[in-house]
Residue frames relative to the residue before (quaternion, step in Angstrom):
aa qw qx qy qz dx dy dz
X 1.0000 0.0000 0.0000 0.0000 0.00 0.00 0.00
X 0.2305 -0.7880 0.5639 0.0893 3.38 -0.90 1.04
X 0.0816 -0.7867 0.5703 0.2219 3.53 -0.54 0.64
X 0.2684 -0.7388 0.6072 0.1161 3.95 -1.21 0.66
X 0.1546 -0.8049 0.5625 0.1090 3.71 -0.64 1.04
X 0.2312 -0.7639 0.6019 0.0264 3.64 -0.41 1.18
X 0.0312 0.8241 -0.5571 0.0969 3.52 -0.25 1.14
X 0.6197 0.6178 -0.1097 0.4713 3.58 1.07 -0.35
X 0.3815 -0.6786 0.5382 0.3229 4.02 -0.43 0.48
X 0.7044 0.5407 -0.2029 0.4126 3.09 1.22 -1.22
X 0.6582 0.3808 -0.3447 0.5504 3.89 1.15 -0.50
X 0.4823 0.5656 -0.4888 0.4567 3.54 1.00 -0.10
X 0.6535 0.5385 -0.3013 0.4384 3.72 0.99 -1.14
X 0.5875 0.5609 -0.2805 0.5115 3.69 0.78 -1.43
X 0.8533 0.2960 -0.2526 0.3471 3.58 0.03 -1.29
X 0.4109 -0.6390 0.5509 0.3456 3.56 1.07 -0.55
X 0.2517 0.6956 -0.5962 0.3120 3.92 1.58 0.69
X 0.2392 -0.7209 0.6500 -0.0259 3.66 -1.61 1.22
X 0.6569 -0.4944 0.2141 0.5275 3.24 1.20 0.62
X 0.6892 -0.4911 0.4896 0.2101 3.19 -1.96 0.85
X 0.6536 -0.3863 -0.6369 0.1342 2.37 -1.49 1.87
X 0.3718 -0.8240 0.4263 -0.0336 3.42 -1.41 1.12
X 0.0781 0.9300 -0.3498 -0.0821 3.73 0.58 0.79
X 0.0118 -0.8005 0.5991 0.0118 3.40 -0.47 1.15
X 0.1200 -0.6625 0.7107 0.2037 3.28 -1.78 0.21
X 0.8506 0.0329 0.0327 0.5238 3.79 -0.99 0.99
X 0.4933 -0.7366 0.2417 0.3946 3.30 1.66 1.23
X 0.4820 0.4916 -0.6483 0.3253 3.48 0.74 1.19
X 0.4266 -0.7322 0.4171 0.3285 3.70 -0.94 0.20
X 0.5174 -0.7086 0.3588 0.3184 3.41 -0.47 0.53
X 0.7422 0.2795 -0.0980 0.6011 3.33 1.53 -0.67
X 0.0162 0.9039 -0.4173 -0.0925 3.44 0.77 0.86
X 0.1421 -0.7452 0.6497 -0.0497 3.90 -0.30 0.93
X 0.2823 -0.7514 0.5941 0.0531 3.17 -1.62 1.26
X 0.0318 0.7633 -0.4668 0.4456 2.89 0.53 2.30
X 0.4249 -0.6106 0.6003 0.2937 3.33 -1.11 1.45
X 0.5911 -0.5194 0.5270 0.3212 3.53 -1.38 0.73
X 0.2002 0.7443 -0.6065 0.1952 4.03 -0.99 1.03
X 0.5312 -0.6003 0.5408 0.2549 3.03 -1.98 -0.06
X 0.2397 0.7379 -0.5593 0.2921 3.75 0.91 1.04
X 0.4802 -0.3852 0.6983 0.3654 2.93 -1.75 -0.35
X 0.3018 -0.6983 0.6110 0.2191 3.61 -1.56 0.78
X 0.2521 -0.8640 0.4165 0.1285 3.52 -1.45 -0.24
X 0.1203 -0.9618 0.2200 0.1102 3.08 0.43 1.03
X 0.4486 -0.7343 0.4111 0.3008 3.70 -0.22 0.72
X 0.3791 -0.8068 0.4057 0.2021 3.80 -0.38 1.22
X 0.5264 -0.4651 0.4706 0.5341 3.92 -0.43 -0.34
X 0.6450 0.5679 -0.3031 0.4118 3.83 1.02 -0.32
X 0.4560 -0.6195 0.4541 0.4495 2.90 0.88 -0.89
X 0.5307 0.7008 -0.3738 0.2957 3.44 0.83 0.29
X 0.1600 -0.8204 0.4287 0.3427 3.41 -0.63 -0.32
X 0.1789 -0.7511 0.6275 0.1004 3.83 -1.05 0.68
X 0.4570 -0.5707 0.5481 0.4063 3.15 -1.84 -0.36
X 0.8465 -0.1365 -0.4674 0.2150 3.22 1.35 0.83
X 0.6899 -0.2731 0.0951 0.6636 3.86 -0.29 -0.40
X 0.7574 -0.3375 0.4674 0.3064 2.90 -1.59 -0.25
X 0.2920 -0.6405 0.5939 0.3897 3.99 -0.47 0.84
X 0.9255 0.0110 -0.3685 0.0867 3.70 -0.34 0.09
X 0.1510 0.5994 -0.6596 0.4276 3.12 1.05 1.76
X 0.5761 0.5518 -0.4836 0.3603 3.44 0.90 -1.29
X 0.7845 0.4876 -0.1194 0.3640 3.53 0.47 -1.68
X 0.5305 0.4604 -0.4425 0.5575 3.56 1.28 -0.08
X 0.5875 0.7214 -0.2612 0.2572 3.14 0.49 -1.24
X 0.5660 0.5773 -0.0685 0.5845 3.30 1.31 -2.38
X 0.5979 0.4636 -0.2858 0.5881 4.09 0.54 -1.25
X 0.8571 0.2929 -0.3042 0.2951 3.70 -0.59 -0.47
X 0.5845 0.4939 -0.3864 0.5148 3.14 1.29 -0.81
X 0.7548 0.4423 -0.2727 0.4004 3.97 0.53 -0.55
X 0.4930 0.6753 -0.4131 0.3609 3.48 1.36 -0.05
X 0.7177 0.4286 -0.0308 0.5479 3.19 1.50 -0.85
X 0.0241 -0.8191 0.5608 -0.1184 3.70 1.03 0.55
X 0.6431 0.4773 -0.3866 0.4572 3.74 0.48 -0.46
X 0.7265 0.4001 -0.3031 0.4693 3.43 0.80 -1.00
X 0.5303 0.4722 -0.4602 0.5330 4.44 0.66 0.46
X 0.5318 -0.6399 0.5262 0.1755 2.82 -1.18 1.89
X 0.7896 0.3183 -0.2302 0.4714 3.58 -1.25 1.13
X 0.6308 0.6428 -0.3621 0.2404 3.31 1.20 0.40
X 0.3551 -0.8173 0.3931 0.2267 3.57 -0.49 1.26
X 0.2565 -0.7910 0.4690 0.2977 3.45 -0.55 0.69
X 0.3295 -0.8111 0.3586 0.3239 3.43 -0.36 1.09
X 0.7966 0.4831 -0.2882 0.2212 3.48 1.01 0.27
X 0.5579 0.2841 -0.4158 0.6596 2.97 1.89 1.49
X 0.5994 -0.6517 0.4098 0.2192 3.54 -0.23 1.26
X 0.7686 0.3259 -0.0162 0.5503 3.75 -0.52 0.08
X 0.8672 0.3221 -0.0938 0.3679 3.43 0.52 -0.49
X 0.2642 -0.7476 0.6078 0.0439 3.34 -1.19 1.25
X 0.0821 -0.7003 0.6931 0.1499 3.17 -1.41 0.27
């Protein structure tokens, strides 16, 4: 896991960052929100209704599971069984 500090208005612009804390796999977020790119804090909506700063650990963890079931479908992915090559 790679963590990216966005300190800047302007790397917030560049990356398409929606606010702090942000989970992506294969730069898709997991919680995708239709948010101008900033330097906020984010908010996540709970299975309760509530809100936090963040999701739920197991939306987080469902969430983390689907996006990896599918490794083919994250941009940049090498298939390990033809060298050199992506699909």
């Amino acid at each position: 896991m790679a963590a990216v500090e966005v300190t800047t208005p302007d790397e917030a612009r560049r990356l398409g960052f929606p606010g702090s804390p942000t989970f992506q796999v294969g730069r898709q977020d997991l919680f995708p929100v239709d948010a101008s790119p900033a330097l906020t804090c984010r908010v996540y909506q709970r299975g309760d209704g509530r809100s936090s700063p963040l999701p739920d650990a197991e939306d987080l963890a469902a969430r983390l599971r689907a996006a990896l079931l599918r490794p083919w479908d994250l941009p940049h992915w090498v298939d390990p069984r033809k060298p050199g090559r992506t699909t």
